[in-house]
N, C-alpha and C positions, 0 to 999 in steps of 0.2 A: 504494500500500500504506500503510493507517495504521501508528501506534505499535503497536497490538497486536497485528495479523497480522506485523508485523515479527519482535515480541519471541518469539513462534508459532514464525517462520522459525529464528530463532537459537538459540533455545532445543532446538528439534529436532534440530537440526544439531551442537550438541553432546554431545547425550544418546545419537546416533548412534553418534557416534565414539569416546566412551569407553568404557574398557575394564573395566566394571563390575565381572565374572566376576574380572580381576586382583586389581582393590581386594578383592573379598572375600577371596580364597586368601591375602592378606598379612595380613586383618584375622583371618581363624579361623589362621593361621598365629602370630602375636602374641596369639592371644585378647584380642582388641581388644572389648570392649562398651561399648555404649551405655547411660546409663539411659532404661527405655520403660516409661514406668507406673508408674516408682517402683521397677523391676529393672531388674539387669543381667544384658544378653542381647547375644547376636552378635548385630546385625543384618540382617535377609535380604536379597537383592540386590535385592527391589524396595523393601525400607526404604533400602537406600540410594541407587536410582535417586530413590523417591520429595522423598526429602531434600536431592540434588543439585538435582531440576529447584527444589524452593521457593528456593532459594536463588538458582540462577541468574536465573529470573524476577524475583526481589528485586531484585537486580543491575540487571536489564537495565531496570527499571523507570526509573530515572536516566538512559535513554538521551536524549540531546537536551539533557538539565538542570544536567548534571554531565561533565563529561570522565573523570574516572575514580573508581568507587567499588568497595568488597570486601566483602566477610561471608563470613562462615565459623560451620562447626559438624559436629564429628562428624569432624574430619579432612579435611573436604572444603572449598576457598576457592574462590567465585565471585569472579572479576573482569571490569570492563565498564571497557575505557579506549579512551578516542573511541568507535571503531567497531566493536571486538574483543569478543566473551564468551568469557572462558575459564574452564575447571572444571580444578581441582587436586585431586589427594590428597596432603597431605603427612606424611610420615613423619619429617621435624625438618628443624628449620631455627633459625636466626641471623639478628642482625641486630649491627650496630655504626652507631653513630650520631655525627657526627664532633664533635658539640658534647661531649662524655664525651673529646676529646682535644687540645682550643682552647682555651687559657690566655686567661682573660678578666682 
């Protein structure tokens, strides 16, 4: 199997498993929009299947090259670390960073 049937394989394999139909009912739930065209609209669930696979694809493009890369947009984070692709929705999140508490 090359690189691209691979990225075929995983890619499908997650666009399988998620749970699309969720993500929207939280997003028209939140009235969550996108700008599309220069408006702001819900986006429909295959603007956001659509928008997940570009991203994962992105992702998984670094397979082989990189050990682990992300991107994101729209709510949605592809990540590709070693072997793994995974698709996110995030609704919030945090970070703390330890150098913000290491007396230099």
């Amino acid at each position: 199997m090359n690189k691209e049937q691979l990225i075929d394989e995983m890619v499908a394999a997650v666009m399988e498993d998620f749970d699309f139909d969720r993500v929207h009912r939280v997003m028209m739930n939140l009235e969550w929009k996108w700008d599309i065209d220069g408006s702001m609209i819900a986006p429909s669930i295959y603007r956001l299947m659509k928008n997940a696979e570009r991203l994962l694809r992105e992702a998984a493009q670094h397979y082989g090259e990189q050990e682990c890369f992300s991107l994101g947009s729209g709510g949605f984070m592809a990540h590709l670390s070693g072997d793994e692709l995974t698709l996110e929705f995030i609704l919030t999140s945090t970070t703390s960073d330890a150098r913000d508490f290491i007396m230099k």
